[in-house]
N, C-alpha and C positions, 0 to 999 in steps of 0.2 A: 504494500500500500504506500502511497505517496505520502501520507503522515510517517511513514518510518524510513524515510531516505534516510541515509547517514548525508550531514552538511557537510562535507570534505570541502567546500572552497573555504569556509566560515571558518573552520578550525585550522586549514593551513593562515589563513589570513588575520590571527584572533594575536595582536599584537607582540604579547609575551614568547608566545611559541614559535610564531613568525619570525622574530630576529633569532632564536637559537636555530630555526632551521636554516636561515640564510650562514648562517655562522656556519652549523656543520657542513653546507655544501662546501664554502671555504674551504675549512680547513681539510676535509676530504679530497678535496681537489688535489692540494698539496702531495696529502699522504696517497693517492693514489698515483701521482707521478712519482715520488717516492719509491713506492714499490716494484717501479716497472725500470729505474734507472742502475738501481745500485749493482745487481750482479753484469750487465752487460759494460759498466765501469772499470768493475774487476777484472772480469775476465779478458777485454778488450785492451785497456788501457794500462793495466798493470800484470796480465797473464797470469793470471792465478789458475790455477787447476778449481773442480768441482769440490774435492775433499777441503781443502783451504777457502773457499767461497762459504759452504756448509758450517765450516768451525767458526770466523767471523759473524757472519749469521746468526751463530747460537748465543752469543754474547746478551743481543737484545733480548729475548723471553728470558734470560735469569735475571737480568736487571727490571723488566718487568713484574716478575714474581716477587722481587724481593722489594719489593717500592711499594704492595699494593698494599698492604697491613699499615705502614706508614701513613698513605696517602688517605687511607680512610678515615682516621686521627682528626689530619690535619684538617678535611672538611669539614667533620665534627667542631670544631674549633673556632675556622675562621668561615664557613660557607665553602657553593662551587666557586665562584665567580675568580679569589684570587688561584685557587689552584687551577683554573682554567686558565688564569695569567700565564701562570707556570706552566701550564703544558707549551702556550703558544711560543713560549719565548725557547724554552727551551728544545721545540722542533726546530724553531728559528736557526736556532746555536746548529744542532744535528745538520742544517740542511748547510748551510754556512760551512763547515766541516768539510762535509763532500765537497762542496763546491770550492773549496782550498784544495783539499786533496788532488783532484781532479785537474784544476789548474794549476797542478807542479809546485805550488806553492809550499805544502805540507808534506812531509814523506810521507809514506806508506811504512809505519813503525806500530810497537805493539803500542804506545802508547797515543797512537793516531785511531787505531782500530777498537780501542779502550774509550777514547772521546766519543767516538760515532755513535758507537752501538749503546755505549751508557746512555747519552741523552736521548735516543731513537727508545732506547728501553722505559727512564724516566718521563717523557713527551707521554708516549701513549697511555701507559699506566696511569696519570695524571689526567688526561684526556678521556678516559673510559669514566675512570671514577667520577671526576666532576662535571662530565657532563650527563651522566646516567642519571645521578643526583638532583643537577640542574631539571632536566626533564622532567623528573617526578616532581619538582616541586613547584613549576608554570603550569602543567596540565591542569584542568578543574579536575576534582574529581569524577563529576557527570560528563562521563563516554570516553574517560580515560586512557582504554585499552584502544578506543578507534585513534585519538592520538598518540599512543606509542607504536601504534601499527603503523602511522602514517610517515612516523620519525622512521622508524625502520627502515622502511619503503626509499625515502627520499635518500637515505644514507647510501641505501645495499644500492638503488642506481647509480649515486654518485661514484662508488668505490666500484663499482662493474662495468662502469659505463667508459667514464675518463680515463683507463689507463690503456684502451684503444687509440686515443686521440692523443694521448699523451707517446707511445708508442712511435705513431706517426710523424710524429713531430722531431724523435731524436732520429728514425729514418734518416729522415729530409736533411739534416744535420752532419749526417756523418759522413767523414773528410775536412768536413768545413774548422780552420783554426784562425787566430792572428794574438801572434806573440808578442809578450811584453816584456819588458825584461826579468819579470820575475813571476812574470803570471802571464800564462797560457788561456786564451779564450776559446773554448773545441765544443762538442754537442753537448759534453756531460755539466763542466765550468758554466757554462750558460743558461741551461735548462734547469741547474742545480740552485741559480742565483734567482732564477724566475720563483723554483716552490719556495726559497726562502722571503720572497715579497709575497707571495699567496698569503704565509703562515701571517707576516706583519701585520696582511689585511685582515686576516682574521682576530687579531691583537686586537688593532684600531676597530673592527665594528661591535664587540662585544664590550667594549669600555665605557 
């Protein structure tokens, strides 16, 4: 019956939840060029084998696991809003990293790979908890689940959708350099400085 539509324009457009969804597209933008940059960085730009790609890798879910007991705390504490500070910034930092890395700047050391993956592990952990929290606590109560359903939704295309587009783009990219004297501009140096301005913007619209 038309008395039982679910309002999905009304609840995407119902102010408080609105800016958080605008927000996670952001920052998902980010993290899903993120996800699509970093082993073809590796293994192209510095030759690493699959077994040393895998080991690097693992760094970030222990550093996530071990943040998340903390990070619950601190919401408890102060709210999401500044631990969501903290995520932004500290993706920032992570993407900024690569983007050093990448442009010859930073070696390729254990204390390089230590940097990355710690804030990459800190970032999300940080990111899950206060924004999970945040959610639950702008939804009304009345038709709740239709808006966690809808956050979902808007997440899992964001995070399914752009790391096609983002894909295509470091494509288009590769070969392409101009050197500086201490810093290398190439697909990954460039693309890597772009999600670090996504993550910024995600700073600036949730402040």
């Amino acid at each position: 019956a038309d008395g039982q539509r679910v309002p999905w324009k009304e609840m995407a457009l119902y102010p408080p939840f609105f800016n958080l969804l605008v927000y996670n597209v952001i920052i998902c933008t980010a993290l899903a060029g993120a996800g699509v940059f970093w082993v073809p960085c590796l293994r192209d730009q510095f030759q690493l084998n699959d077994s040393q790609i895998l080991l690097i890798g693992a760094v970030t879910p222990v550093v996530a696991a071990a943040s998340f007991w903390w990070l619950g705390h601190v919401v408890d504490r102060v709210g999401s809003r500044p631990v969501l500070s903290l995520a932004d910034v500290t993706l920032a930092i992570h993407l900024l990293s690569w983007c050093s890395l990448a442009a010859r700047l930073m070696p390729l050391a254990w204390w390089s790979v230590v940097l990355i993956q710690a804030t990459a592990g800190l970032g999300l952990a940080a990111l899950n908890v206060a924004n999970a929290r945040l959610a639950m606590s702008v939804v009304p109560v009345a038709g709740r689940s239709h808006f966690l359903a809808l956050f979902s939704v808007v997440n899992g295309l964001t995070l399914g959708v752009l790391p096609v587009g983002w894909g295509v783009l470091l494509d288009s990219l590769t070969g392409w350099h101009r050197g500086w004297r201490h810093w290398e501009w190439n697909q990954f140096s460039t693309l890597y400085a772009a999600l670090a301005l996504v993550a910024v913007a995600a700073q600036l619209w949730h402040t």
